[in-house]
N, C-alpha and C positions, 0 to 999 in steps of 0.2 A: 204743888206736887211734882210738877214737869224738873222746877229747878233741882227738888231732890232725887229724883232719878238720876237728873243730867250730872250732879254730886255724886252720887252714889257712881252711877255710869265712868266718871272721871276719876274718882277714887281708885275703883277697880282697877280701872288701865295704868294708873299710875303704880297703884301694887301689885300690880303682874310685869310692868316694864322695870319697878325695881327688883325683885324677886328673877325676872330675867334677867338684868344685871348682874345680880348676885353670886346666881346659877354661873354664869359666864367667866365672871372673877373668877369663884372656887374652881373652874373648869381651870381656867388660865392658870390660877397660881396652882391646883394640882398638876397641870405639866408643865408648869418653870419647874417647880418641886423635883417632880419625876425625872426631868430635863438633867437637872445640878445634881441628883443623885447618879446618874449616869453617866457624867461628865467626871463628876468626882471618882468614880468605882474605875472607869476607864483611865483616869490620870493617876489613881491607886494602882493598876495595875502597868501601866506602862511605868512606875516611877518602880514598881520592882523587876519588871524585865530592865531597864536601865540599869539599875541599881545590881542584879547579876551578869549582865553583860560586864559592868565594870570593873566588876570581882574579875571576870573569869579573864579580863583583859589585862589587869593588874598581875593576875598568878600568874600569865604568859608571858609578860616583861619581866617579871620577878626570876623564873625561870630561863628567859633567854639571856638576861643578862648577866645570871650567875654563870652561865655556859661560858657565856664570852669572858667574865672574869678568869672563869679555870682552865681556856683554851689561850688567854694570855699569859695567866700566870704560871702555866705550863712551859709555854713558850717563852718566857724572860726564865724560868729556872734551866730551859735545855741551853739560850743562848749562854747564860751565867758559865755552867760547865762548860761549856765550849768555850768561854773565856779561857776559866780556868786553866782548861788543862792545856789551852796556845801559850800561857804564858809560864804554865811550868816547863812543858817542853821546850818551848822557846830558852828559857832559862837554861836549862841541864845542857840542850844542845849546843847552845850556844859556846857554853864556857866551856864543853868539853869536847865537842867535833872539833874544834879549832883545835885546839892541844892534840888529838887525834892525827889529826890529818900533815901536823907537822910535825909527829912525830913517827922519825923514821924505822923506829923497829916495828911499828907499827905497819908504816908502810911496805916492808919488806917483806913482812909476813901475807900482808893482803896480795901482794905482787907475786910472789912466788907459789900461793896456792891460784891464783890465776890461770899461770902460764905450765903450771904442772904436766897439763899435758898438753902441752904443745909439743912440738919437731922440734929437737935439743938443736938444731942447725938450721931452726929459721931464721930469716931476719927480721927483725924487728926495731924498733923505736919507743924507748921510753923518754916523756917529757913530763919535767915535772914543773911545778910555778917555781920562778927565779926565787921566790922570799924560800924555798927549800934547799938553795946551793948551798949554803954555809953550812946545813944541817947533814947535808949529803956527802961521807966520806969515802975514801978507798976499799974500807975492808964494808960498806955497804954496798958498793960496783962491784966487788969481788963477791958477793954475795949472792948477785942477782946474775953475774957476769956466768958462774958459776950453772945458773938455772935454764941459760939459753947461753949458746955462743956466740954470735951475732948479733949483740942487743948492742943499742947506740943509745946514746943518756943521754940528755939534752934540757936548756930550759926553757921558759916561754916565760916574758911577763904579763901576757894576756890572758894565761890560765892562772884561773884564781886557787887558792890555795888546794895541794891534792897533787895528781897525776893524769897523765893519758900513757895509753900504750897502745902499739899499732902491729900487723903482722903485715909484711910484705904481698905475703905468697897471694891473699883472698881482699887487701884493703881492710881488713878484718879491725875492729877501733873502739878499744873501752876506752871512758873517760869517768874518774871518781874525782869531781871534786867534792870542794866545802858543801856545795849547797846538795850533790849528789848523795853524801852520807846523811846530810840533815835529814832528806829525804826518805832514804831509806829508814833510819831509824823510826822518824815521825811517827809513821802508823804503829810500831809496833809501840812506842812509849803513848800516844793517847790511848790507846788500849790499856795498859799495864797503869797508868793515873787514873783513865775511868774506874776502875777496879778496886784502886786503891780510895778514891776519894767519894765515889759514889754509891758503893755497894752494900 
């Protein structure tokens, strides 16, 4: 009878120590369970905070670099123009300030509205580049001779193509050359090209 107790006795404890196992497992595996469900929902959710972060990181490159596209290519179309209109000017002035500036009725006329009102009995000094001696006649000295009395004509082969003129009385000293009318004209012909090829 003892030995079936002490069966019986052993029995028990063996199925309450498995049954406390058991208990322990389900315990266990429902929180790895619960565990991986929380792991998972957490890594769900950071994978779409990532996932909008990347968006919104992506639209901002998307957008800055369209920026920089249109703040280049803005910029290559102003330089473009700016080409442009150096090399028509360049061109027009080129071939024709030069024809300009040696030619003398040209000159005469810019010379004499100059000196217009100056003192008919100052003295003065015109010189002009030696490439204008051959161009430069008598009845153009009589011309000019006529506008001021005391004018001295002269040449220089160190001024480039054009003129200077000088007054005695004050040091007083215009000087037009080639590159002086270029100048002048310049601003007004990129203006008048922008206009025409831009607008």
């Amino acid at each position: 009878m003892e030995t079936s107790n002490l069966d019986i006795l052993t029995e028990k404890i063996y199925q309450e120590g498995i049954e406390k196992a058991e208990n322990e497992a389900a315990d266990i595996l429902a929180n790895a369970q619960k565990e991986a469900e929380e792991i998972l929902e957490k890594a769900h959710s950071e994978s779409g905070n990532i996932l909008a972060k990347a968006e919104k990181d992506a639209q901002q490159l998307a957008k800055k670099s369209e920026g920089e596209i249109r703040m280049k290519s803005n910029r290559m179309i102003s330089d473009l123009q700016t080409r442009i209109k150096g090399l028509i000017r360049d061109r027009i002035l080129r071939e024709n300030i030069r024809e300009l500036v040696m030619d003398p009725d040209f000159l005469k006329t810019v010379i004499q509205s100059l000196i217009e009102n100056w003192n008919k009995d100052e003295n003065a000094e015109l010189v002009f580049s030696e490439e204008l001696r051959s161009k430069i006649d008598k009845q153009f000295d009589q011309a000019i001779a006529h506008s001021l009395n005391n004018l001295s004509i002269t040449f220089d082969e160190r001024l480039s193509a054009g003129f200077r003129i000088s007054r005695e009385s004050d040091n007083y000293q215009l000087t037009f050359t080639e590159d002086d009318f270029n100048e002048l004209f310049s601003g007004y012909l990129d203006e008048r090209t922008s206009k025409l090829l831009f607008n």
